[in-house]
C-alpha positions in Angstrom: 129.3 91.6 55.2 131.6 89.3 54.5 130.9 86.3 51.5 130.9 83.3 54.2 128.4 85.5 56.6 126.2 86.5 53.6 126.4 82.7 51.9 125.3 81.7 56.1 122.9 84.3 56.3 121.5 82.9 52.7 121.2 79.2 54.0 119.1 80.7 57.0 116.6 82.7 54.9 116.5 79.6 53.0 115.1 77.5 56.1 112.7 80.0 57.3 111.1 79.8 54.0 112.4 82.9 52.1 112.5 82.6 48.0 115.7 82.5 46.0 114.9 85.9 44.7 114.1 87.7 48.1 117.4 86.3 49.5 118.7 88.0 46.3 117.1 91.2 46.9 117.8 91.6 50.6 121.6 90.3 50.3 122.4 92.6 47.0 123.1 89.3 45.3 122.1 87.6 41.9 119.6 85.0 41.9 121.8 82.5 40.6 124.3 83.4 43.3 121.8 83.0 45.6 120.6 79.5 44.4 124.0 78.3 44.5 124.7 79.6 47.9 121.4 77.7 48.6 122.1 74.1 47.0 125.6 74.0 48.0 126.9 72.8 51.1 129.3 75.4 52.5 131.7 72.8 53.3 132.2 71.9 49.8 133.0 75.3 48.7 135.5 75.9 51.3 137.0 72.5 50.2 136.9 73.2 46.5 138.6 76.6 47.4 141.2 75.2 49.5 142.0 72.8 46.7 142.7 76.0 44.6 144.7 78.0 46.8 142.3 80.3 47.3 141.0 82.9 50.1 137.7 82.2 50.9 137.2 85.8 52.6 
């Protein structure tokens, strides 16, 4: 699965009331991946990236 489709997939467990750690678990992520993926607004990475140059696939 591709890092945007797992950090969307993330954000959707996240409204349906799934905890950082099972969204961990069930995406093969780190919690602290996870809470990021949670707390920060996809748009903002994709900007932040795009300010660096780099691929955000």
């Amino acid at each position: 699965m591709a890092k945007l489709e797992q950090r969307m997939e993330a954000q959707r467990l996240a409204q349906l009331g799934c905890s950082e750690r099972e969204i961990a678990q069930q995406l093969k992520i780190s919690p602290a991946t996870a809470h990021r993926w949670i707390k920060t607004p996809i748009e903002a990475d994709l900007a932040a990236a795009a300010r660096k140059g780099q691929n955000t696939e």
